[in-house]
C-alpha positions in Angstrom: -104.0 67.2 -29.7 -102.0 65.8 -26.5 -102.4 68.5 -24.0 -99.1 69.8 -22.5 -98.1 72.5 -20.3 -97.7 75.0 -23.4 -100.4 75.0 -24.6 -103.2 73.6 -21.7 -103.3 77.1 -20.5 -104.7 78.1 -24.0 -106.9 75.2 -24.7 -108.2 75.2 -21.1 -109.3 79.3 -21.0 -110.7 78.7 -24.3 -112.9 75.9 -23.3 -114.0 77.9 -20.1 -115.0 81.3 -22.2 -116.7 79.0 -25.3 -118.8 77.2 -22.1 -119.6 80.7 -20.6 -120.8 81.9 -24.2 -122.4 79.3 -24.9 -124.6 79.1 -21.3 -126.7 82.1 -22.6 -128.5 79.4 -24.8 -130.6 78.2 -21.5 -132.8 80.8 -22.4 -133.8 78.7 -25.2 -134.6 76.0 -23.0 -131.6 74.1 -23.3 -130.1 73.4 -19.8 -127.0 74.8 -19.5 -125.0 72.0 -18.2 -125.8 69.9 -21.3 -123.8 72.7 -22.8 -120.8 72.3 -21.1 -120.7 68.9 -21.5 -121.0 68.9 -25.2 -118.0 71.4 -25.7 -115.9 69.1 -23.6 -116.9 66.3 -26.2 -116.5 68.2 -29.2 -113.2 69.0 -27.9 -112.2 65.6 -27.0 -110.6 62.9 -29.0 -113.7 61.9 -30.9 -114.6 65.5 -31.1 -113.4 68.8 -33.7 -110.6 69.7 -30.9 -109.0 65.7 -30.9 -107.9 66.3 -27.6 -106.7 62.7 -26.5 -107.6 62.6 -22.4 -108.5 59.7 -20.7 -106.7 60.0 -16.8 -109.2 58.2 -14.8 -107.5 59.3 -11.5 -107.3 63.1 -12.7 -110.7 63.1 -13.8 -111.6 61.4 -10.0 -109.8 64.3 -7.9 -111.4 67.0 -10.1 -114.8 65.6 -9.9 -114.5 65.5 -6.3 -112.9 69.0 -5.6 -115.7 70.4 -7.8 -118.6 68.6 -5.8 -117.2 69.7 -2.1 -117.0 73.3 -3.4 -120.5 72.9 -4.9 -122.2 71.3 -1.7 -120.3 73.6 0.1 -122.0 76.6 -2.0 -125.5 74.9 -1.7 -125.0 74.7 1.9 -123.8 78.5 2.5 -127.2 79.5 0.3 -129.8 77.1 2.3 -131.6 78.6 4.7 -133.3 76.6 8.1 -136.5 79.3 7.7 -137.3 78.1 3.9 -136.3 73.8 4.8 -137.7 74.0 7.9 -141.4 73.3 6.8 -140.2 70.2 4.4 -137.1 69.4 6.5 -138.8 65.5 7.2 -140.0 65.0 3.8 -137.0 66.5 2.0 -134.0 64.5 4.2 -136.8 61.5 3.4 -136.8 61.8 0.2 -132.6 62.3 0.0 -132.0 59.1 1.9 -135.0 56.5 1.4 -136.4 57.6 -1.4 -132.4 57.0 -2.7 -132.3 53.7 -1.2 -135.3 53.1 -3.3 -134.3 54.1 -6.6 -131.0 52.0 -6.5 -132.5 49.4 -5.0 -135.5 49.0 -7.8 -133.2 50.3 -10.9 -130.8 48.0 -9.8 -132.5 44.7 -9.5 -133.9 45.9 -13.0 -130.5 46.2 -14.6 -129.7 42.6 -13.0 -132.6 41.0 -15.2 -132.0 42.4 -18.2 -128.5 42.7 -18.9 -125.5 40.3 -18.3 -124.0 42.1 -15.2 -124.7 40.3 -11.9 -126.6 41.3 -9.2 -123.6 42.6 -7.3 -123.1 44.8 -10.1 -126.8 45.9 -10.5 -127.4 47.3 -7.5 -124.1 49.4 -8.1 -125.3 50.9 -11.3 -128.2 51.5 -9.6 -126.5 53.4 -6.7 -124.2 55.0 -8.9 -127.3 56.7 -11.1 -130.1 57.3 -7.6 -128.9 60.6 -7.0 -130.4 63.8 -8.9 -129.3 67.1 -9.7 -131.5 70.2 -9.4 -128.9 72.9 -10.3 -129.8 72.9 -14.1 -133.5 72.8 -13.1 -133.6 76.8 -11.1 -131.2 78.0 -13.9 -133.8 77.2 -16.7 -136.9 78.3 -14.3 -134.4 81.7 -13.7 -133.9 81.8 -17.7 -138.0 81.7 -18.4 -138.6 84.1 -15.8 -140.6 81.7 -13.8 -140.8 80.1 -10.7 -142.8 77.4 -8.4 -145.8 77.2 -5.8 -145.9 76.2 -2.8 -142.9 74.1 -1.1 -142.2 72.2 -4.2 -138.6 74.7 -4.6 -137.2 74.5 -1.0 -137.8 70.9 -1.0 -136.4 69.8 -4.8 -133.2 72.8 -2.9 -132.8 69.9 0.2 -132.7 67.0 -1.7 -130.5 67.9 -4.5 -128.4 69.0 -1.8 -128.4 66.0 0.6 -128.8 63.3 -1.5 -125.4 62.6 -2.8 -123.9 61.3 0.5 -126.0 58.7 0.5 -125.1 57.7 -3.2 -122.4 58.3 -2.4 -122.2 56.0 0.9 -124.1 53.3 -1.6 -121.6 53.1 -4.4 -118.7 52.8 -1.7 -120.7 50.0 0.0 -121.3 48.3 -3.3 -117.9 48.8 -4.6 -116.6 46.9 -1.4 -118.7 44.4 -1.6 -117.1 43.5 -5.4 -113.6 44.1 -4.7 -113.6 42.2 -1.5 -113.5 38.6 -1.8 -115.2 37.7 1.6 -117.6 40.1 3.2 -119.3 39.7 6.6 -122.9 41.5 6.9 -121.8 43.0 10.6 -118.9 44.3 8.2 -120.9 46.0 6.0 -123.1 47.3 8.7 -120.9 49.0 10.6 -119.7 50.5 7.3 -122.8 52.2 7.0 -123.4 53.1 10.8 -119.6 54.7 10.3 -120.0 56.4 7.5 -123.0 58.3 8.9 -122.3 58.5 13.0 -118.9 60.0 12.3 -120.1 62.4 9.1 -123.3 64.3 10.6 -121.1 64.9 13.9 -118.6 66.0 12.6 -119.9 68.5 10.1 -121.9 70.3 12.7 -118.5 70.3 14.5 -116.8 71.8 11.8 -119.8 74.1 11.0 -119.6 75.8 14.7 -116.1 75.7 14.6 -115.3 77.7 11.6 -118.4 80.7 12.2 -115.9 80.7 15.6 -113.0 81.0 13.8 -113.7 83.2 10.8 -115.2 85.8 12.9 -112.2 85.9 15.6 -109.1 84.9 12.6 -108.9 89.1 11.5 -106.7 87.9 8.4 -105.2 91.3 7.4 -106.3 91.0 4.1 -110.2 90.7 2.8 -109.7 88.1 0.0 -107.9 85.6 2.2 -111.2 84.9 3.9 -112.1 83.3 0.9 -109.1 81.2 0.6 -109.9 80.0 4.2 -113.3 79.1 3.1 -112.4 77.1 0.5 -109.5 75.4 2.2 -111.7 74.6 5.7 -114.2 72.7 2.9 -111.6 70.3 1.5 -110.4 70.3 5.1 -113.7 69.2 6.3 -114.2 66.5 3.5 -110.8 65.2 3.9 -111.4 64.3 7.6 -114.0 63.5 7.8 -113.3 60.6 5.1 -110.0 60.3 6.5 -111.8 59.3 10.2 -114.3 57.0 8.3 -117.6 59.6 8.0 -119.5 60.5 4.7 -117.2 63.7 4.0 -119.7 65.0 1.6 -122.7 64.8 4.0 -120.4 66.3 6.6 -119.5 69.4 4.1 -123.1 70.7 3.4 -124.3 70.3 6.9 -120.8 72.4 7.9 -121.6 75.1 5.2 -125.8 75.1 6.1 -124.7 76.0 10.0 -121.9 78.5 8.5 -124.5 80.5 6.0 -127.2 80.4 8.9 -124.9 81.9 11.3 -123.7 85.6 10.8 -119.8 85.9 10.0 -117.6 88.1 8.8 -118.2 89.7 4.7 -120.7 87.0 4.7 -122.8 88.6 1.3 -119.4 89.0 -0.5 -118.4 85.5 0.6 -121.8 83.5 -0.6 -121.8 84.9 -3.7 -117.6 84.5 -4.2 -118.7 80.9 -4.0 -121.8 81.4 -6.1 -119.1 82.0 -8.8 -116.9 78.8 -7.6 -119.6 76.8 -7.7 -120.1 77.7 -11.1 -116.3 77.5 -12.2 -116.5 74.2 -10.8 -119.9 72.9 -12.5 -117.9 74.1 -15.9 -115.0 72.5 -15.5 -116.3 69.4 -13.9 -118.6 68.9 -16.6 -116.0 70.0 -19.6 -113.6 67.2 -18.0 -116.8 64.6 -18.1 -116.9 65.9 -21.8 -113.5 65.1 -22.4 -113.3 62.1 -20.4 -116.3 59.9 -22.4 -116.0 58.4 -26.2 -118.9 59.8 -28.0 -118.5 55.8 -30.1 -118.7 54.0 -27.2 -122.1 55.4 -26.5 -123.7 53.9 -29.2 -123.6 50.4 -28.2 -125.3 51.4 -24.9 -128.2 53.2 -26.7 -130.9 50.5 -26.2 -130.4 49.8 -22.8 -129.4 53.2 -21.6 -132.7 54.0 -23.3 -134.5 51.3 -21.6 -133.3 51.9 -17.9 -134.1 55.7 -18.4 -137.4 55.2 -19.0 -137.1 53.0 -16.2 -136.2 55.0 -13.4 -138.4 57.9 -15.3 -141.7 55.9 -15.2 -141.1 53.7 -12.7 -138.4 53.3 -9.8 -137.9 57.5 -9.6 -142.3 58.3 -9.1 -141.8 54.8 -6.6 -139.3 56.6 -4.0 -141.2 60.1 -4.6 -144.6 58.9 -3.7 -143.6 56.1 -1.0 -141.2 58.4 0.7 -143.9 61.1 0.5 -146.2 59.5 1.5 -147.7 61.5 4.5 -145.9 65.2 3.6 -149.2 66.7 2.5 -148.0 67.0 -1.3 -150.9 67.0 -3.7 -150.6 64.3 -6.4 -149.6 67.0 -9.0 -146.7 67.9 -7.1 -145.7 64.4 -6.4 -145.4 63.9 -10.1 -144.1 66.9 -10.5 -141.1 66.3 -8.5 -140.8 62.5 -9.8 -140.3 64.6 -13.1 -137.5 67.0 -11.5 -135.7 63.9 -10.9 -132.8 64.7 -12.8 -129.1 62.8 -13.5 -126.3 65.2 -13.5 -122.8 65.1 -12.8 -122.9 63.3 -9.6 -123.3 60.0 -11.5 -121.0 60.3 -13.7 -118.6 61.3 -11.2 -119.3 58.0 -8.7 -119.1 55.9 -12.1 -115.6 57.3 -12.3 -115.1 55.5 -9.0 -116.4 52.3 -10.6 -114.0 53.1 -13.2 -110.9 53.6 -11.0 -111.4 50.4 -8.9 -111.1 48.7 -12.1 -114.4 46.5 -12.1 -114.9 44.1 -15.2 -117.6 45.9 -16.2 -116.3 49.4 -15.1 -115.9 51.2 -18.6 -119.2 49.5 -19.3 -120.9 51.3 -16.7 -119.5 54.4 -17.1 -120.8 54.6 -20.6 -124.4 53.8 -19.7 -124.2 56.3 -16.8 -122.9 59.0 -19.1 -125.8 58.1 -21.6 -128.7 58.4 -19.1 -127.2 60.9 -17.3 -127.2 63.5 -20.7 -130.4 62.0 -22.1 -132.4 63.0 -18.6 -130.8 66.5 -18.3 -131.4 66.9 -21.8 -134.8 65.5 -22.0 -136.2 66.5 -18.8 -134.5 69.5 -18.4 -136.0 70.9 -21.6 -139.4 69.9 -20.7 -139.8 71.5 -17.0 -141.2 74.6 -17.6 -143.2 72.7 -19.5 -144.5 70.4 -17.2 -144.6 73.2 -15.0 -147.4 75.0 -16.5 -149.3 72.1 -17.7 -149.5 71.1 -14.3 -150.8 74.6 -13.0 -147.3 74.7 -10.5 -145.4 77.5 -12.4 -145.8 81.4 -10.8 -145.0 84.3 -13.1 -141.6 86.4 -11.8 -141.3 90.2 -12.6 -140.0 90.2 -16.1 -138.1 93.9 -15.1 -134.2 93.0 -14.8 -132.5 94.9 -12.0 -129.2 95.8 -11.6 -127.2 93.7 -8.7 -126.1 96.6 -7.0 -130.3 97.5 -7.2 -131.2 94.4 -6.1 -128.8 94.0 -3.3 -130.3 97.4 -2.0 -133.7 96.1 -2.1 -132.7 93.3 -0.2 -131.7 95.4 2.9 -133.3 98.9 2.8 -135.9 99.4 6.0 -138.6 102.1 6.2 -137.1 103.7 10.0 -133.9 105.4 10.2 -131.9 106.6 12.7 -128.2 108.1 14.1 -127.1 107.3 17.4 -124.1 107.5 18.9 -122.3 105.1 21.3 -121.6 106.9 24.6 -118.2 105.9 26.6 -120.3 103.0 29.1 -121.9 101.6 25.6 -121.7 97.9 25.3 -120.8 98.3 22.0 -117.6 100.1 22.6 -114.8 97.8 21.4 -116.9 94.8 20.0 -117.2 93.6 16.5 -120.2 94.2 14.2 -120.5 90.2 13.5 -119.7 89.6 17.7 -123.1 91.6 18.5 -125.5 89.1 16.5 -127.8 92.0 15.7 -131.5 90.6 15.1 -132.1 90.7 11.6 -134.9 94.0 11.4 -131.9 96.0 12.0 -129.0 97.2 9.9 -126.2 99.3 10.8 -125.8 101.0 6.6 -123.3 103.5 8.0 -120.3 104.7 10.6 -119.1 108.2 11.0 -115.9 108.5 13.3 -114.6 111.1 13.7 -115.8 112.9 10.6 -114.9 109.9 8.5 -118.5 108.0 6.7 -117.5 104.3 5.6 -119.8 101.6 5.7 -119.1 98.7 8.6 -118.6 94.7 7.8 -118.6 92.4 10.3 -114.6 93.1 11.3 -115.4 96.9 12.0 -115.1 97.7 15.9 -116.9 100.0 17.4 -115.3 102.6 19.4 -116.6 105.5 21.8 -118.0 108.5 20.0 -119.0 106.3 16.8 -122.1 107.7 15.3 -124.6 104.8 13.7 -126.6 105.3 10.8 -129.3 102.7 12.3 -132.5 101.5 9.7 -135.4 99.1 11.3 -138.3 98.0 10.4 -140.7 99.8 12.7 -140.0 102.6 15.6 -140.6 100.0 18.5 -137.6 97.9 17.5 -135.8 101.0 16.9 -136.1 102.3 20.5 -135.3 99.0 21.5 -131.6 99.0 19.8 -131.3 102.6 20.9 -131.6 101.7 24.5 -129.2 98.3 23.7 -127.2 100.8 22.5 -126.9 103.7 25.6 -128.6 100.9 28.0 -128.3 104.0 30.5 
């Protein structure tokens, strides 16, 4: 089937529900992003659909798209009080334990395969980053979770560890398309990449809590528009300037969902969902994308390089770049385990692809192997591993209801209504403009006779009465005098 614009409205919303459908199967153990890449395979040209796809640039724009919108959602949903205590170890881990694994996989590749050394330490980059996203939706799916700091850390690195693959299969890349290349060259590549990214995304991050909480767009779903646009934004400058765009997108969106702003709740988990339409349709394009044929040549050595970075050069940068964290030796393996290849490589491989290397489709195909082989394999055995290693903690097995558990997550034990006098401080400021600690929680406004529930865009005016909950009566006599200060 050649896909046309007739009919790629059809073929594309059926691919989208059937992957939707078919997620429900993680509760079986079988990650659910495996899932999504086998219906984009079935459907492709070797597959039951015989769609015939194969636009490397296409493929390269959507992959990209889809990784800045999930970074950015990672970002908005990481939070400094749960990093903070694994902050060193975790950026350690996303930068030299990366370093490591490319470094160790690729002089590996180099001695046992016919690529060069050039070209080793590429694959290598290209497969050093991992993917936790499939991991929490199995744990979530078995109703189980992890001890300790073993969660918030494997959160930071799968987070933060793709600009420096990133940064590494750019710098490799160069070094093969480029016929002479100076070492100052390639070092101020990599002193660029990262002295104009970081600063810039805490720029940007600053910028847009600023903006989106003084823009007052007269309608409530814009504000998610402006969300997603600012992320491309971000990325696009940033890598337009010279900086590491996708480093300087998830440190943008950490400050943003750290920072209070504007139908923040409603806007994490609208890109909750994106990040999700993304991860379906990145992967379904990856489906589409590969030649189930050409994989079989690259069975033995994709085989042998997996085990590779499983046994050897992944438990290396784990343990080396963790070193002095305080991790037991369980948890070290644990994490080596966690390790897993996603969509990230595949996606830099594309890059290989598009720069039209020699050995580009070559490398792509081995990419694509190991990549589903470790989701597949390791994904499935987590839990697993999990328990046997005494790491996995029991979660309520009682469902609630979003609306329920959305209450839960806000309701405090004291409750109160004040009203703002005429000399109030509050009188003609914004809900998100006060930055209200976080034990208290304005549920309710009644103006004149009217009840409606505030977001951070409601201004207070004189006369307003406050339906106030904390979480003891000290700190509500302390907002009721911030209130009336007189």
């Amino acid at each position: 089937m050649i896909l046309t614009l007739e009919n790629i409205l059809l073929v594309g919303s059926l691919l989208l529900i059937l992957s939707v459908f078919f997620s429900k199967s993680s509760k079986y153990g079988i990650p659910t992003v495996v899932l999504f890449l086998l219906v984009g395979m079935l459907a492709g040209t070797d597959g039951i659909g015989q769609i015939n796809f194969f636009d490397i640039h296409l493929s390269k724009f959507i992959g990209t798209v889809a990784l800045i919108l999930i970074l950015f959602s990672g970002g908005l949903d990481t939070r400094f009080a749960d990093i903070k205590p694994v902050i060193v170890p975790g950026m350690l881990l996303s930068t030299l334990g990366v370093i490591i694994t490319a470094l160790t996989t690729g002089v590996f590749i180099w001695s046992v395969t016919h690529l060069s050394l050039v070209e080793g330490l590429l694959l290598g980059s290209i497969i050093s980053s991992t993917d936790a996203a499939s991991v929490f939706s199995i744990f979530r799916a078995k109703n189980s979770g992890l001890k300790g700091r073993i969660r918030p850390l494997l959160e930071l690195e799968s987070g933060s560890n793709d600009p420096m693959a990133y940064f590494l299969t750019l710098f490799f890349i160069f070094i093969l398309k480029s016929e002479a290349v100076s070492f100052s060259g390639l070092v101020f590549f990599f002193i660029k990449q990262f002295a104009l990214g970081i600063p810039f995304g805490i720029f940007m991050g600053f910028a847009i809590v600023r903006i989106i909480n003084r823009i007052s767009l007269n309608s409530d779903g814009l504000y998610s528009v402006f969300l997603i646009a600012i992320a491309v934004f971000t990325f696009a400058v940033s890598d337009f300037i010279g900086g590491n765009g996708f480093l300087s997108v998830y440190i943008a969106a950490v400050i943003l969902g750290n920072r209070d702003f504007v139908h923040k709740r409603s806007l994490t988990k609208h890109f909750d969902g994106q990040a999700w339409l993304m991860q379906i349709i990145m992967f379904l394009t990856l489906g589409l994308l590969v030649y189930p044929k050409q994989l079989l040549p690259v069975i033995p050595m994709g085989l042998l390089f997996f085990f590779f970075i499983l046994l050897v050069s992944r438990p290396l940068a784990v343990f080396l770049s963790l070193l002095f964290s305080g991790f037991n030796l369980r948890s070290k393996f644990f994490i080596s385990w966690v390790g897993l290849r996603g969509a990230v490589p595949i996606i830099f491989s594309i890059y290989a692809l598009d720069a039209n290397l020699d050995n580009g489709p070559y490398i792509f195909n081995l990419v694509f192997f190991i990549s589903l082989l470790s989701v597949l394999l390791q994904g499935s055995t987590i839990p697993w591993v999990a328990s046997l290693l005494g790491l996995s903690v029991p979660i309520s097995m009682r469902k609630k209801s979003a609306v329920e558990a959305e209450y839960i997550t806000t309701i405090k034990p004291v409750r109160a209504e004040l009203e703002i006098r005429g000399d109030s401080p509050f009188v003609k400021k914004s809900l998100v403009s006060l930055a209200l600690p976080k034990e208290v929680l304005i549920s309710m406004v009644t103006r004149e006779e009217v009840l409606f529930v505030p977001d951070g865009t409601t201004v207070f005016q004189e006369g307003d009465r406050l339906t106030v909950m904390t979480d003891s009566e000290e700190i509500m006599d302390g907002f009721r005098k911030q209130i009336n200060p007189g």
